[in-house]
N, C-alpha and C positions, 0 to 999 in steps of 0.2 A: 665150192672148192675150185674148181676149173674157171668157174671167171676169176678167181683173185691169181690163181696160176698165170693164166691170160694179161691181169690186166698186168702181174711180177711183169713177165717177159717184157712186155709191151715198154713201160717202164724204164725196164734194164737197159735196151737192148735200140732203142729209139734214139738216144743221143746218141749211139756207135755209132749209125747210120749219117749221120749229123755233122760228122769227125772232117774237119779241114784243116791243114797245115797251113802256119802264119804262112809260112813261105809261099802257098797259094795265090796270093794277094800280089807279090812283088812281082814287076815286069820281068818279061822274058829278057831281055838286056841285062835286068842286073840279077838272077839267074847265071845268065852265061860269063857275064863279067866275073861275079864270086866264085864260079865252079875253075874258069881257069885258070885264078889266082891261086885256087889250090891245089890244082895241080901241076904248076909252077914254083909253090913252096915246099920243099922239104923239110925244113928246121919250121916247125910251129907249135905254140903251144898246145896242151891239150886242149883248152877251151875253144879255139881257132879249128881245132882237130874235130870236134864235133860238130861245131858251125859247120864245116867243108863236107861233114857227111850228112848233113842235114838237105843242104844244097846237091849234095846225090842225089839221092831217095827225090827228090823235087826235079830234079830231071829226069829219073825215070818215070817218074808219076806221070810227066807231059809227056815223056816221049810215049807212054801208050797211052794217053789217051791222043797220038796224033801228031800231037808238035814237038820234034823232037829239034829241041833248040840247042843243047847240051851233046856237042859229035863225041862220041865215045866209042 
């Protein structure tokens, strides 16, 4: 019973560890380019509206790990 427990977690909890944002992949440049744009637009769609917070979360993600390309 403790190794199939074992092996559940393992399992489960193994792709978490695994987790990258597409947005990971894109340069710092266009990072900083799409964050300003949206902070620059005020009228956007919702879809645009989450794109813009997606590009957050992607700069703070850099900025602690170090590169804080996104001035906030």
């Amino acid at each position: 019973m403790n190794r199939f427990l074992l092996l559940f977690f393992i399992v489960m909890f193994l792709p978490l560890s695994a987790c990258d944002t597409k947005y990971a992949s894109y340069s710092d440049q266009k990072v900083r380019k799409e964050h300003m744009e949206c902070n620059s637009n005020q009228n956007m769609s919702p879809a645009r509206g989450v794109a813009c917070g997606n590009y957050e979360k992607e700069c703070l993600r850099r900025k602690k790990a170090g590169n804080n390309i996104c001035v906030m």
